[in-house]
Backbone as CSV, one residue per row, in Angstrom:
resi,resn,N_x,N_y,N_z,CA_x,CA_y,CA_z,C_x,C_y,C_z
1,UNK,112.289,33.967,12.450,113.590,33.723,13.004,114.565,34.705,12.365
2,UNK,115.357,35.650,13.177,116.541,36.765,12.489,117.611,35.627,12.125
3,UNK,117.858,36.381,11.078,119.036,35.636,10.564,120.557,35.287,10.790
4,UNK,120.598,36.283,12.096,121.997,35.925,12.973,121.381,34.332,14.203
5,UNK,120.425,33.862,14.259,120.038,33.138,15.093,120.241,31.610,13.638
6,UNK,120.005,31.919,12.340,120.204,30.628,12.211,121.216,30.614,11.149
7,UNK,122.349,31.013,10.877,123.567,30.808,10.832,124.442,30.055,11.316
8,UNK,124.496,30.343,12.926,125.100,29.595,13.743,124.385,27.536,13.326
9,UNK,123.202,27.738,13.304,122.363,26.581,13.348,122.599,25.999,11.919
10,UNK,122.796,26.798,10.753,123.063,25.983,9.507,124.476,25.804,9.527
11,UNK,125.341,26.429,9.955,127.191,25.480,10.447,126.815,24.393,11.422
12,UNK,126.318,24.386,11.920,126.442,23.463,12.979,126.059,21.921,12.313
13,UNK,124.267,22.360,11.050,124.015,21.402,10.837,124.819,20.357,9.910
14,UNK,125.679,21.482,9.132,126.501,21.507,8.129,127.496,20.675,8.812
15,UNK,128.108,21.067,10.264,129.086,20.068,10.379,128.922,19.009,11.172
16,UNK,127.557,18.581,11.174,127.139,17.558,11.667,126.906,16.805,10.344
17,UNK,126.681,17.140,9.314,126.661,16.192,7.908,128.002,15.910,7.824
18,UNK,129.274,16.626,7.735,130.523,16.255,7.725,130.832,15.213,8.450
19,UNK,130.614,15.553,9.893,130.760,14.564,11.046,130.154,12.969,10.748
20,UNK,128.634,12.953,10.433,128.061,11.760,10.152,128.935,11.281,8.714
21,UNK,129.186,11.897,7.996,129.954,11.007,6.732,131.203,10.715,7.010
22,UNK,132.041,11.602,8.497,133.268,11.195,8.495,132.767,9.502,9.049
23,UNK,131.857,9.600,9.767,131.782,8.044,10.572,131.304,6.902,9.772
24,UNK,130.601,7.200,8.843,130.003,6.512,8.151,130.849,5.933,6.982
25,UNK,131.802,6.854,6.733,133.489,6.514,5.947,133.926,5.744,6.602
26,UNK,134.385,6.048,7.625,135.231,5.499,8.435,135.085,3.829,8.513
27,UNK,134.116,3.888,8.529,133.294,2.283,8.890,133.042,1.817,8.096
28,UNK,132.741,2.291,6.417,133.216,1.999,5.620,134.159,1.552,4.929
29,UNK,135.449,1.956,5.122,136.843,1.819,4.616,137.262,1.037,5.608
30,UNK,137.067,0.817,6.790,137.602,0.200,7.882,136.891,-1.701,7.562
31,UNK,136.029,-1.517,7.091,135.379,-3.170,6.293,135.720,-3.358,5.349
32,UNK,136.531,-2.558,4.419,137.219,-2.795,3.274,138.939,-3.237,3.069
33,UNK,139.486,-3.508,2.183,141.052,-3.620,2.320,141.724,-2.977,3.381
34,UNK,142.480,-4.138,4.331,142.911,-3.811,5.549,144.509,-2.695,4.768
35,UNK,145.031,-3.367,3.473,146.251,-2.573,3.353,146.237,-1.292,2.417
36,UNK,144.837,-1.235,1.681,144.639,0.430,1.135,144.904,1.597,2.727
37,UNK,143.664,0.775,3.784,143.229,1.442,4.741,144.468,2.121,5.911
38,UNK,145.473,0.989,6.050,146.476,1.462,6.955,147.686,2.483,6.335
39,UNK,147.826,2.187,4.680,148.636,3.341,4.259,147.882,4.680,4.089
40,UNK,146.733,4.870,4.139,145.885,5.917,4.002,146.040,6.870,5.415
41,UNK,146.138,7.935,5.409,146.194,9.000,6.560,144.422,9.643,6.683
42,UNK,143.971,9.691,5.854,142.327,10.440,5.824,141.713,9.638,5.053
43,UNK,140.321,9.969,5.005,139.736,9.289,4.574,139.607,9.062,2.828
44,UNK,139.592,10.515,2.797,139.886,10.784,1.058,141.001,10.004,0.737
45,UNK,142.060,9.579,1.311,143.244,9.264,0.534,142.839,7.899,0.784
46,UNK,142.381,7.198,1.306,142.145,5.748,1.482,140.286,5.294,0.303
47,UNK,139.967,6.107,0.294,139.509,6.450,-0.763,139.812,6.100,-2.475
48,UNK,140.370,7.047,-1.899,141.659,7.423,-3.562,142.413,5.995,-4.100
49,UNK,142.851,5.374,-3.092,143.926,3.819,-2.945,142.863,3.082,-3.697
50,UNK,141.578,3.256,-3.396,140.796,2.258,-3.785,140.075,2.450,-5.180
51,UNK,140.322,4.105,-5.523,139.801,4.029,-6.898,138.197,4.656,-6.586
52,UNK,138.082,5.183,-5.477,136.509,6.166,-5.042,137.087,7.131,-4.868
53,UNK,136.309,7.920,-4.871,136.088,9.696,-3.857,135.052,9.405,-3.030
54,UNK,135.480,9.881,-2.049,135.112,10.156,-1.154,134.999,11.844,-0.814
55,UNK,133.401,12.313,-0.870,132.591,13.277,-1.557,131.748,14.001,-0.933
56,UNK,131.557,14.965,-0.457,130.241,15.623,0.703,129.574,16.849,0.128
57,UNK,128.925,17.280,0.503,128.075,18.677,-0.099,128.581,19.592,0.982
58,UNK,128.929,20.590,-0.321,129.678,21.925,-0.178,128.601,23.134,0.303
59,UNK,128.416,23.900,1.023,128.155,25.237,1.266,129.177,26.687,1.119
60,UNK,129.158,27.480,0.188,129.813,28.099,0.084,129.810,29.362,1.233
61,UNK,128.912,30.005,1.305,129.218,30.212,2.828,129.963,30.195,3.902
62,UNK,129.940,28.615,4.020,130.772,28.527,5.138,132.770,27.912,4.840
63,UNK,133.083,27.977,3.484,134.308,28.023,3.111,135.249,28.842,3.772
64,UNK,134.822,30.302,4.464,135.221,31.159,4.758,135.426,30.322,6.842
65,UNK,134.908,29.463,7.309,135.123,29.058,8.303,136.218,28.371,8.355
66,UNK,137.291,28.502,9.221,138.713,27.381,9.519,138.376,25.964,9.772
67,UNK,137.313,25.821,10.889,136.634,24.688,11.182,136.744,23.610,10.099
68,UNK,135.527,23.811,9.345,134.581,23.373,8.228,135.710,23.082,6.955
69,UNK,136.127,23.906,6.795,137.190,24.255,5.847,138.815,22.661,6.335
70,UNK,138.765,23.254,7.383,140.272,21.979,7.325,139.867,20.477,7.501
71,UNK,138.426,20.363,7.731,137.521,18.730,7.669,137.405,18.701,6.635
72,UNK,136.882,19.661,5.541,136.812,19.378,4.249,138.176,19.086,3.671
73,UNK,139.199,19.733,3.560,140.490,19.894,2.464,141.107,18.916,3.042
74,UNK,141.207,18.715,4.700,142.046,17.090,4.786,140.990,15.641,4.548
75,UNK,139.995,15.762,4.741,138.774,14.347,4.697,138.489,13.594,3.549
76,UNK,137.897,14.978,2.737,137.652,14.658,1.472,137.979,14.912,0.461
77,UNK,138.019,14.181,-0.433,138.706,14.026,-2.056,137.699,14.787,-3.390
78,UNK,135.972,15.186,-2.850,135.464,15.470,-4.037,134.346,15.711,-2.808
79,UNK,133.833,17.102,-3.889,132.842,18.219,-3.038,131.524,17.639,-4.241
80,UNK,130.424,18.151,-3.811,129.479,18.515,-4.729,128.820,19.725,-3.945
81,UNK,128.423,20.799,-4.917,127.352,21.801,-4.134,126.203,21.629,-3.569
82,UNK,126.197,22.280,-2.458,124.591,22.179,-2.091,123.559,23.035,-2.957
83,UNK,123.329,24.081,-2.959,122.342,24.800,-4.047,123.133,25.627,-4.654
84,UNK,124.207,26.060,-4.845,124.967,26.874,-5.861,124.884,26.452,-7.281
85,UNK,125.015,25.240,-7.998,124.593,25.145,-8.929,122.920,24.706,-9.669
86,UNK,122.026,25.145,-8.187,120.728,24.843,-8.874,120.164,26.160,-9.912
87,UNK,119.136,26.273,-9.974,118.272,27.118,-11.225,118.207,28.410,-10.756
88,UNK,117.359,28.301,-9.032,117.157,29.536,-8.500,118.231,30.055,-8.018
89,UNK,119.485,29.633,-7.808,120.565,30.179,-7.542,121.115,31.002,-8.753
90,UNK,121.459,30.020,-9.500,122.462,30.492,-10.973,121.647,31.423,-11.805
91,UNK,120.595,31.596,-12.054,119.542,32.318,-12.466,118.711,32.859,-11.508
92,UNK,118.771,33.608,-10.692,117.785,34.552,-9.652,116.838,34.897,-10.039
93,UNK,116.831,35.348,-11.244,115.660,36.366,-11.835,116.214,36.384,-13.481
94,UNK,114.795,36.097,-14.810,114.637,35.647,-15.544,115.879,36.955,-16.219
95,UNK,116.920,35.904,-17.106,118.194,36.668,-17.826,119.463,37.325,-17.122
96,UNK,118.913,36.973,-15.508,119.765,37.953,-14.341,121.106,36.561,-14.103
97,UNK,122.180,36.151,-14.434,123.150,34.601,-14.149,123.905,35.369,-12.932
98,UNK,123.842,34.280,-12.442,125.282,34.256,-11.263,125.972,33.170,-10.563
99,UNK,126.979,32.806,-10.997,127.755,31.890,-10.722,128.921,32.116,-9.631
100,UNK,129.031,33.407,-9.006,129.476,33.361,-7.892,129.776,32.168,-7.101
101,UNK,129.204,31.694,-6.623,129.265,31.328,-5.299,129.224,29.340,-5.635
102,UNK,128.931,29.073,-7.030,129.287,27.809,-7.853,131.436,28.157,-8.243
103,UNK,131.287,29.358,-8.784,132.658,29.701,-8.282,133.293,29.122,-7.408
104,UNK,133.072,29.688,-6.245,133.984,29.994,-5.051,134.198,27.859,-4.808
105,UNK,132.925,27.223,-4.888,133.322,25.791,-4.339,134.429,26.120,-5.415
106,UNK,134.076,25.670,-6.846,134.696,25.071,-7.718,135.846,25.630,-7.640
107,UNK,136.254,26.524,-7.031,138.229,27.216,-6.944,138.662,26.437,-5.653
108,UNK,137.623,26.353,-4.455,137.955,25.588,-3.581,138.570,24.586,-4.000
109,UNK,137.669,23.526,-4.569,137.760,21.969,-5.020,139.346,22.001,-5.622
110,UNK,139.413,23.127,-6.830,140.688,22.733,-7.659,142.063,22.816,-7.083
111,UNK,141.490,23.802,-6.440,143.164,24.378,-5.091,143.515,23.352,-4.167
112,UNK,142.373,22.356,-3.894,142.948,20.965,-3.310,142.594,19.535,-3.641
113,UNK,142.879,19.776,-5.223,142.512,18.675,-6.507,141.892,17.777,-5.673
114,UNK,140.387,18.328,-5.756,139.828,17.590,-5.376,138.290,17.469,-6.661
115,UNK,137.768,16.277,-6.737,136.900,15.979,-8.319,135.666,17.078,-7.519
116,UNK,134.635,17.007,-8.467,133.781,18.167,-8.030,132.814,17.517,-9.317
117,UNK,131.492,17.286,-8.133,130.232,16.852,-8.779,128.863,18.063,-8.899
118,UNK,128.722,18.078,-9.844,127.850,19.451,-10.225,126.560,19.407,-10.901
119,UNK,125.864,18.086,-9.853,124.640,17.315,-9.831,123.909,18.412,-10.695
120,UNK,123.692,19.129,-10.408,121.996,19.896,-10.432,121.995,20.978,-11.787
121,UNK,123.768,21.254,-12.267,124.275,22.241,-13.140,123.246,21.822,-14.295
122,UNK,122.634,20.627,-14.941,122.426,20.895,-15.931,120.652,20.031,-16.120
């Protein structure tokens, strides 16, 4: 498979994980405190009222999309990476580090104080 053919297909799947957690929030918080839920505008902030984050896995990649990007910074309150902070990422090749792209979430996250879980960092 060329790699312009599944790009399109890893955003898509990407914002179909967004999509399923927006609903799955939704229906969440919507069975919870009726008066956190109605002063809340998104989901993150109704969230927040309650003392959670509300949290999805980040692709850095696709940060650079408007889409993806304004579901994330208005929805949610706290990112975690998808493979940016695993082994074969941060270490490519034995003594070779790169934190690039564990970067780029983690400037994301802070620019819209949002918490940032960094499962796999250690």
């Amino acid at each position: 498979m060329s790699r312009h053919v599944a790009r399109p297909r890893v955003f898509l799947i990407s914002l179909a994980y967004l999509v399923i957690a927006l609903v799955v929030g939704s229906a969440f918080f919507l069975t919870g405190s009726p008066n956190n839920v109605a002063a809340a505008t998104t989901l993150g902030s109704a969230a927040a009222a309650s003392g959670r984050v509300f949290c999805t896995s980040v692709q850095a990649s696709l940060l650079s999309n408007a889409q993806y990007n304004n579901i994330l910074s208005t929805q949610f309150n706290g990112v975690t990476p998808e493979n940016e902070m695993k082994w074969q990422t941060t270490e490519p090749s034995p003594g070779s580090f790169n934190f690039g792209s564990a970067d780029q979430i983690v400037s994301f996250a802070q620019s819209h104080s949002m918490k940032i879980r960094g499962h796999t960092l250690v």
